[in-house]
C-alpha positions in Angstrom: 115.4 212.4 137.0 115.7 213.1 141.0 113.4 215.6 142.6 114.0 216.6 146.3 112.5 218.4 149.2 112.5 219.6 152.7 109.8 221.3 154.4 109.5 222.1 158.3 107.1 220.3 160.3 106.3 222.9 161.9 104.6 224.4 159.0 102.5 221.9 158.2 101.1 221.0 161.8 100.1 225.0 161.7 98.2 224.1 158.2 96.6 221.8 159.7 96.2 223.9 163.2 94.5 226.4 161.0 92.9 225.4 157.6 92.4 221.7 159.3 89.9 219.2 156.9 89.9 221.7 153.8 94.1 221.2 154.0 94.2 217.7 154.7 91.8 216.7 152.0 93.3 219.1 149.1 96.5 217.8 149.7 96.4 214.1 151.0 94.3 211.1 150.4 92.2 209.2 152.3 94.8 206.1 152.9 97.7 208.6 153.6 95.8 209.9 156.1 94.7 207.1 157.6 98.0 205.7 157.7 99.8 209.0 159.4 96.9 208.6 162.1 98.3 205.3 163.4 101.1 207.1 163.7 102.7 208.5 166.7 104.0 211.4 165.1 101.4 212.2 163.1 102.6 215.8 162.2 106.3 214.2 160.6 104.7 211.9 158.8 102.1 214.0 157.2 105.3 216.2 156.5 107.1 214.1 155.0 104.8 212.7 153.1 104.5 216.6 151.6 108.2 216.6 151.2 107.6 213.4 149.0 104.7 214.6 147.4 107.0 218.2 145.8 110.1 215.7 145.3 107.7 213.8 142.8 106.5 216.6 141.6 109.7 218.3 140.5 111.2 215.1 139.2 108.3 214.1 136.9 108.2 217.8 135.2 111.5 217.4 135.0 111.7 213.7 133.2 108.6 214.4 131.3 107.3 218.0 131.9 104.2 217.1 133.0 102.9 218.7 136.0 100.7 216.7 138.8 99.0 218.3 141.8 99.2 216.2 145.0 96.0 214.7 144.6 97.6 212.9 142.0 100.4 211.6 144.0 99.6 208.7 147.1 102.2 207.9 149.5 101.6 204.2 150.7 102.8 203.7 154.2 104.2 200.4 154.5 105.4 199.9 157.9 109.3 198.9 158.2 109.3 198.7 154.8 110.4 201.9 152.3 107.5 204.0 151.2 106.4 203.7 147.5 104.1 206.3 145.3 101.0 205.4 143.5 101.0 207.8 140.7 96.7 208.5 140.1 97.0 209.7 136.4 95.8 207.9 133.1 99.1 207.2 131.2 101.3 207.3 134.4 100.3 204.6 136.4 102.9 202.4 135.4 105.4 205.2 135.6 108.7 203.8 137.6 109.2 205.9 141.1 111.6 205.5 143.6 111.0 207.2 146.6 113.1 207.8 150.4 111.4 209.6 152.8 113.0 210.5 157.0 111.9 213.4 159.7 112.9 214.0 162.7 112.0 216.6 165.2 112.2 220.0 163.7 112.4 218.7 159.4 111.1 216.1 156.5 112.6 215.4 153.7 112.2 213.3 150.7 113.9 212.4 147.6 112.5 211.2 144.4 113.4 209.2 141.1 111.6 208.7 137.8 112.3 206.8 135.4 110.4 206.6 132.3 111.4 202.4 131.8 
């Protein structure tokens, strides 16, 4: 099943402007943020890793109709490289997820496929 998102970065960087540790730590973990620090643009990549984050989520209720929260979900950075999702629920560790994540100035987006094999 394929899940997609898009979300403006704009909206996140005022999250964080304006709710800043309570929003970060509800919504990312502590190696995503970490890994969006080292970054230079820190606000895309925390967006797009939120664009990942609802793609997943909409593509696992749809294969299996369970719904995660974010907390659940870990994007691992993995410079050069595509990103991959570490999926922190008993049961669904093992579950198959194919992720593509890109930003650019004004918008993230992220796309999503899971596979129950």
């Amino acid at each position: 099943m394929v899940g997609i998102d898009i979300v403006s970065n704009h909206r996140i960087r005022q999250a964080v402007e304006r709710f800043g540790d309570r929003f970060l730590k509800r919504i990312y973990t502590e190696k995503e943020l970490e890994y969006c620090k080292s970054q230079q643009a820190y606000y895309e990549c925390l967006s797009a890793r939120w664009a990942c984050k609802e793609a997943v989520l909409k593509a696992v209720y749809q294969e299996l109709g369970i719904l995660l929260r974010f907390s659940e979900i870990e994007v691992v950075g993995n410079r050069g490289k595509p990103a991959w999702v570490r999926i922190k629920r008993e049961g669904l560790e093992k579950l198959k997820v194919l992720v593509s994540l890109s930003h650019e100035r004004d918008y993230s987006v992220a796309v999503a496929l899971v596979s129950k094999e």
